[in-house]
DSSP file (Angstrom, degrees, kcal/mol; ACC not computed):
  #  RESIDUE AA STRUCTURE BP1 BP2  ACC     N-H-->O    O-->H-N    N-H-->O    O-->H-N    TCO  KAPPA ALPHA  PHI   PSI    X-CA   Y-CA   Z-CA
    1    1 A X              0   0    0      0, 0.0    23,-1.3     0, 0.0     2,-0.5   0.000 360.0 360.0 360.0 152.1   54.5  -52.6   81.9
    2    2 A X  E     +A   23   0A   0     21,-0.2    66,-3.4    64,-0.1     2,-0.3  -0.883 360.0 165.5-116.8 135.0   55.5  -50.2   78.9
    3    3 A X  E     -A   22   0A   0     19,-1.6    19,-2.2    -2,-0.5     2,-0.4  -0.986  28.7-102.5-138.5 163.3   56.9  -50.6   75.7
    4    4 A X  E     -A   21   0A   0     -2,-0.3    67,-2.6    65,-0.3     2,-0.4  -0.498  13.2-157.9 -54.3 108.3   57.4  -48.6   72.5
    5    5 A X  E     -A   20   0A   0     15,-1.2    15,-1.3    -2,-0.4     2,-0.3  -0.778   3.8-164.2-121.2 123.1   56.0  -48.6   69.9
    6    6 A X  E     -A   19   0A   0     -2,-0.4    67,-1.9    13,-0.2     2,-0.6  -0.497   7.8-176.6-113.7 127.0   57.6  -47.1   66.4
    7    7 A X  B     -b   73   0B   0     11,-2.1     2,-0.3    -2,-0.3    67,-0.1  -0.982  11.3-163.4-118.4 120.7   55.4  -46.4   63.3
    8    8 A X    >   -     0   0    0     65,-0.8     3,-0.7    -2,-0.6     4,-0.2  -0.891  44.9 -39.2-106.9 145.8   57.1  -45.3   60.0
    9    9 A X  T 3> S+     0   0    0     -2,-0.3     4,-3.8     1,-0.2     3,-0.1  -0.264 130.0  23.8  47.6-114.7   56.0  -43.7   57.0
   10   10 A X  H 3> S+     0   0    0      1,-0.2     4,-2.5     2,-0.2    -1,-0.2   0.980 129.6  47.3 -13.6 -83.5   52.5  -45.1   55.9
   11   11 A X  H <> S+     0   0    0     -3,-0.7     4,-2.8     2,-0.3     5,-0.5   0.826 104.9  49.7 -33.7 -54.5   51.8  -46.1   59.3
   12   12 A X  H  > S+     0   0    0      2,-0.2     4,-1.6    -4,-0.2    -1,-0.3   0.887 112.2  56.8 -89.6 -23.1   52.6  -43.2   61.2
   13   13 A X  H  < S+     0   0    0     -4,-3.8    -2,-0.3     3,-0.1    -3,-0.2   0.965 105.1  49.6 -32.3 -58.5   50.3  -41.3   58.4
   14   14 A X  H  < S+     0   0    0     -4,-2.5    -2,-0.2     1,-0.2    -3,-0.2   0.992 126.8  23.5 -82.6 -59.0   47.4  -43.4   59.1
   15   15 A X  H  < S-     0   0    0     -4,-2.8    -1,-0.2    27,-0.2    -3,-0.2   0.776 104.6-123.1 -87.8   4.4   47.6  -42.9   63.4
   16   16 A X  S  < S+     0   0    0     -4,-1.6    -1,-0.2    -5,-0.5     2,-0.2   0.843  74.4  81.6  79.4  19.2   49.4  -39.8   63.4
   17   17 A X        -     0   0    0     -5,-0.2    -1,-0.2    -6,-0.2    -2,-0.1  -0.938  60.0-148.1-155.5 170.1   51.9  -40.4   65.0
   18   18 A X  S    S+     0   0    0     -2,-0.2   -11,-2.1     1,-0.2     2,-0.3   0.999  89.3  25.8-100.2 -43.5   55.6  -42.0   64.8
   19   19 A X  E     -A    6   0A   0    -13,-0.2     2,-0.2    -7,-0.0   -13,-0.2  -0.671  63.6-179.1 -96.6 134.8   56.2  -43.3   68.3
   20   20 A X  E     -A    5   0A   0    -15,-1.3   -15,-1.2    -2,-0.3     2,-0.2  -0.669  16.9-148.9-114.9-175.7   53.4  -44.5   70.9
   21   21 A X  E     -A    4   0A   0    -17,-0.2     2,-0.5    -2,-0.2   -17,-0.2  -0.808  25.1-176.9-136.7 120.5   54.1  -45.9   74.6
   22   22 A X  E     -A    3   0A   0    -19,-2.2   -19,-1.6    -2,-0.2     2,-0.7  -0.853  20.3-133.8-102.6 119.2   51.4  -48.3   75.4
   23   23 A X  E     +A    2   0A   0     -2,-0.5   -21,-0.2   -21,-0.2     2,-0.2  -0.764  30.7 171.8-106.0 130.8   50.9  -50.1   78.8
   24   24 A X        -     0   0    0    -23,-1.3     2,-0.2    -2,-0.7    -1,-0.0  -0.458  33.4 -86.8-126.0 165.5   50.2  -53.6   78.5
   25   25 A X    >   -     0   0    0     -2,-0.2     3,-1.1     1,-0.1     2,-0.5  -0.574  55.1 -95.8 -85.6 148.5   49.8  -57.0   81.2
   26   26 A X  T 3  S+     0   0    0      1,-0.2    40,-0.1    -2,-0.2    -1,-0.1  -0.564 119.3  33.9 -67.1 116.7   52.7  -58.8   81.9
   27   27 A X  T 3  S+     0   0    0     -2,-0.5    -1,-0.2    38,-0.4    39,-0.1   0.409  80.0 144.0 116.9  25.6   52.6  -61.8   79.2
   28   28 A X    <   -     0   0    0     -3,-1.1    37,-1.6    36,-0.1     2,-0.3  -0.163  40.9-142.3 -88.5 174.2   51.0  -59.5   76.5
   29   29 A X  B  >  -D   64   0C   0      1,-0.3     4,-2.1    35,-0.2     3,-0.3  -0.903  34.8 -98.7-135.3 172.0   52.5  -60.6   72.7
   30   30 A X  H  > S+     0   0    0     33,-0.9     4,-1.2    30,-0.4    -1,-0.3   0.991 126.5  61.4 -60.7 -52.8   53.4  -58.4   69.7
   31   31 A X  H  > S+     0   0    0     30,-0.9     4,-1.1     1,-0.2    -1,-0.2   0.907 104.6  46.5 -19.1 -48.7   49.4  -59.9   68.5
   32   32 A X  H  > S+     0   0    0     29,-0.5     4,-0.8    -3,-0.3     3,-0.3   0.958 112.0  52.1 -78.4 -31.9   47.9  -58.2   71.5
   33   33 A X  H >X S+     0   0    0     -4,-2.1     4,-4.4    -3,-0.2     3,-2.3   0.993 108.1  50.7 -25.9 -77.2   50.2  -54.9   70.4
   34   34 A X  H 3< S+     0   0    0     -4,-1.2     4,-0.3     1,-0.2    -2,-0.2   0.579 112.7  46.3 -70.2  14.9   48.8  -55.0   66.7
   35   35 A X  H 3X S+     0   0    0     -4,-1.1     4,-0.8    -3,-0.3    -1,-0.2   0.665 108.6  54.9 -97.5 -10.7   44.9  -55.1   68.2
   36   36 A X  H XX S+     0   0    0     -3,-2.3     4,-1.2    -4,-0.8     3,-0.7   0.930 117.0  39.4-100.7 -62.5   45.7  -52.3   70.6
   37   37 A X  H >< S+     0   0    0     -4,-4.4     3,-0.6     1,-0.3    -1,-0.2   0.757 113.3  48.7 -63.3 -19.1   46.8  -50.5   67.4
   38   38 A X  H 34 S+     0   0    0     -5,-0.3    -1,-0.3     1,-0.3    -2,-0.2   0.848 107.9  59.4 -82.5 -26.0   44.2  -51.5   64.8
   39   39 A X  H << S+     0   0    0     -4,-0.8    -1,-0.3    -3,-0.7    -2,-0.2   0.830  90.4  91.1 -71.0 -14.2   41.5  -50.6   67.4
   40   40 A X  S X< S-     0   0    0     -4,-1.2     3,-1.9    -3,-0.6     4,-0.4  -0.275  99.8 -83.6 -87.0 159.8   43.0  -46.9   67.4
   41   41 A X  T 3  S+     0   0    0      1,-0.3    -1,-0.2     2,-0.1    -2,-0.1  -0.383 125.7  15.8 -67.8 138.4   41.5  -44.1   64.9
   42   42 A X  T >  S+     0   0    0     -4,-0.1     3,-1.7    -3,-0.1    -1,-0.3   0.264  98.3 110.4  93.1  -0.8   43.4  -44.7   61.5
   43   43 A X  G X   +     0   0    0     -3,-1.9     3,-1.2     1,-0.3    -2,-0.1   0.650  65.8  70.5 -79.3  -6.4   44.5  -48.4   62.9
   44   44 A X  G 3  S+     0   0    0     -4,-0.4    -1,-0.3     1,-0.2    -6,-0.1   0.659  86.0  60.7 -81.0   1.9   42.2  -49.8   60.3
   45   45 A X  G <  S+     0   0    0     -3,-1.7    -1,-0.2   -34,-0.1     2,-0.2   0.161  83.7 101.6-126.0  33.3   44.5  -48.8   57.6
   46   46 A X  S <  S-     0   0    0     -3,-1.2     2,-0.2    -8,-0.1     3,-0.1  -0.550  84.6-119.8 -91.5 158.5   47.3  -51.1   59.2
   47   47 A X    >   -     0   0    0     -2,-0.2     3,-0.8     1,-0.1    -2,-0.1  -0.727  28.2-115.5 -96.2 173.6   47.4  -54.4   57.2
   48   48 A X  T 3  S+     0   0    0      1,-0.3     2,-0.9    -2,-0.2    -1,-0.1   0.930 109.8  41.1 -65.7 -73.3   46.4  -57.6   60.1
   49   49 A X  T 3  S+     0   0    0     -3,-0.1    -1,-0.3     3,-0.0     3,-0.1  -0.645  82.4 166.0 -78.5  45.4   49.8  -58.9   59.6
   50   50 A X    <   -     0   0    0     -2,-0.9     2,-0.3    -3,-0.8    25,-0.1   0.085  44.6 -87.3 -51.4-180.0   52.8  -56.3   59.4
   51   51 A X  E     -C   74   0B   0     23,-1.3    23,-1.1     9,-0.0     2,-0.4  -0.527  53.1-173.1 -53.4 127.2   56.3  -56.6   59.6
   52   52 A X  E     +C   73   0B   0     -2,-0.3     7,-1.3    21,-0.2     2,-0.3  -0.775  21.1 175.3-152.3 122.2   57.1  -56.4   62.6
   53   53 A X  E     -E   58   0D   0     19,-1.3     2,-0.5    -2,-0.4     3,-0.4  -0.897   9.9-161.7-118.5 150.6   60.6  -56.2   65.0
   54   54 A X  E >  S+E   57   0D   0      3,-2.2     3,-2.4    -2,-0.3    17,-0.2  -0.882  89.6   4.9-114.4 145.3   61.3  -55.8   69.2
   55   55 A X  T 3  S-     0   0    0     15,-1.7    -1,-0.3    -2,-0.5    16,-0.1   0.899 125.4 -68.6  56.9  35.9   64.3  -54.8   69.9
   56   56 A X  T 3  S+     0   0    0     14,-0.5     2,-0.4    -3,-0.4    -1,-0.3   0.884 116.8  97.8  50.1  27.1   65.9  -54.2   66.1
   57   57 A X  E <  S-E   54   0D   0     -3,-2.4    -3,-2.2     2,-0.0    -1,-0.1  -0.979  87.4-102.7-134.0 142.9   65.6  -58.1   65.8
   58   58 A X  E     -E   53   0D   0     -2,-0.4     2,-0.3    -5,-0.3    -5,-0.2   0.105  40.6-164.9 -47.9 158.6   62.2  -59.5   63.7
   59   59 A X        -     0   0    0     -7,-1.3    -2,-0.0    -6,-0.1    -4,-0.0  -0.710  16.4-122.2-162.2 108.2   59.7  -60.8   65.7
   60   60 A X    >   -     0   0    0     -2,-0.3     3,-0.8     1,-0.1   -30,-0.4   0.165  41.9-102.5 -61.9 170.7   56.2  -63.2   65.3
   61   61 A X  T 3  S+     0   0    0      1,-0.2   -30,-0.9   -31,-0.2   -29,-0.5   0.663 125.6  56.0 -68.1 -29.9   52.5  -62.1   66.4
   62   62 A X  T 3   +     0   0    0    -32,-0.2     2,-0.3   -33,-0.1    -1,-0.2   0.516  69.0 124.3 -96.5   4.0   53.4  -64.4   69.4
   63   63 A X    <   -     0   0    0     -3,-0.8   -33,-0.9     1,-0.1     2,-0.5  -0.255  61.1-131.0 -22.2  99.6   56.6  -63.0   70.6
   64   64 A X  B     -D   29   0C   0     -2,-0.3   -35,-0.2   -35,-0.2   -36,-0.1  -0.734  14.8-138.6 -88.9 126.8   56.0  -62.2   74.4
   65   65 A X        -     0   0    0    -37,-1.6   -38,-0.4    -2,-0.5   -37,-0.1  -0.292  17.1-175.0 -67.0 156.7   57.0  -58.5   75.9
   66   66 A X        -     0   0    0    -40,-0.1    -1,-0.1   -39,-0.1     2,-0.1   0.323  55.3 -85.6-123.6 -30.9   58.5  -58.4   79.0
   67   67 A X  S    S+     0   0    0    -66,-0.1   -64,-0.2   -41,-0.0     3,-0.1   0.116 101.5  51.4  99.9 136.1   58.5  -54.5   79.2
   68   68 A X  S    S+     0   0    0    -66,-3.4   -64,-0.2     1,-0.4   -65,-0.1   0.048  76.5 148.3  87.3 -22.5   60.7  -51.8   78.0
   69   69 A X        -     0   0    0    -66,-0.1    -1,-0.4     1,-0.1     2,-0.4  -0.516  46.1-133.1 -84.9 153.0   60.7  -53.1   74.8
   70   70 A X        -     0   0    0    -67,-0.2   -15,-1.7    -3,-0.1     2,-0.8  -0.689  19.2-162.2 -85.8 106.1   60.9  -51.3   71.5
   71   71 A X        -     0   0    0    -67,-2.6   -17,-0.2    -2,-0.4    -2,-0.0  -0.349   4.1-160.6-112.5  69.7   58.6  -52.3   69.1
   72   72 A X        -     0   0    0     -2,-0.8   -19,-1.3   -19,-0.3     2,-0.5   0.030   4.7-155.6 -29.9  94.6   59.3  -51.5   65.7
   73   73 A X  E     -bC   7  52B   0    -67,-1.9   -65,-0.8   -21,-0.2     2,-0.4  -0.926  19.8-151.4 -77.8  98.7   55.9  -51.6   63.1
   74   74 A X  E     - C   0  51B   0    -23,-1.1   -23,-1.3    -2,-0.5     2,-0.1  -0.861   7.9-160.4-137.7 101.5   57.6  -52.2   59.3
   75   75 A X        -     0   0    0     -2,-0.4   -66,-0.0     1,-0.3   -29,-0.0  -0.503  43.7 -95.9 -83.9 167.4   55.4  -50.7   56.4
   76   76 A X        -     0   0    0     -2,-0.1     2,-0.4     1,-0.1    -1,-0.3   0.008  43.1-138.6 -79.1-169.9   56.8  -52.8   53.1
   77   77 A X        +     0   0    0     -3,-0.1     2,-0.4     2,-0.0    -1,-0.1  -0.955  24.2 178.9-143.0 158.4   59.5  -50.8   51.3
   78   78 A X        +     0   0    0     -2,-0.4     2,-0.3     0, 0.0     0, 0.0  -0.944  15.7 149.9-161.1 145.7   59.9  -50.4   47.3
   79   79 A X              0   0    0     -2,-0.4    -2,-0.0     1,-0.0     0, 0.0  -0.889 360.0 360.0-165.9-163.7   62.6  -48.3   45.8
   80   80 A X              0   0    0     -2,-0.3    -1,-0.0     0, 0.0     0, 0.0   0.110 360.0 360.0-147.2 360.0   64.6  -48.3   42.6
């Protein structure tokens, strides 16, 4: 199965790109997502524990994908 995956700002600086599509085993969870990403060059300069949403709604490290889903990677935000 495939899902999305969306990197902003920070993030898609360090891999270098803003969108991935990754294929993963049927029962995989957002966790097994953020190892797929850390392992990739510039995924060490992910923190272990982003923000993280499928499907525009928030979402734990044990979430389970189904496929097709959009999976949204959330660097912190600051403004003024």
């Amino acid at each position: 199965m495939t899902v999305t995956v969306l990197l902003f700002a920070s993030y898609a600086d360090a891999l270098g790109k803003s969108a991935i599509e990754l294929d993963v085993a049927p029962g995989s969870t957002v966790r097994d997502i953020l190892g797929r990403l850390a392992s990739m060059p510039g995924g060490d300069r992910l923190p272990p524990r982003p923000l993280v949403a499928v499907n525009e709604e928030y979402a734990s490290a044990a979430t389970e994908l189904r496929g097709g889903e959009e999976v949204a990677v959330i660097p912190p935000v600051a403004g003024g």
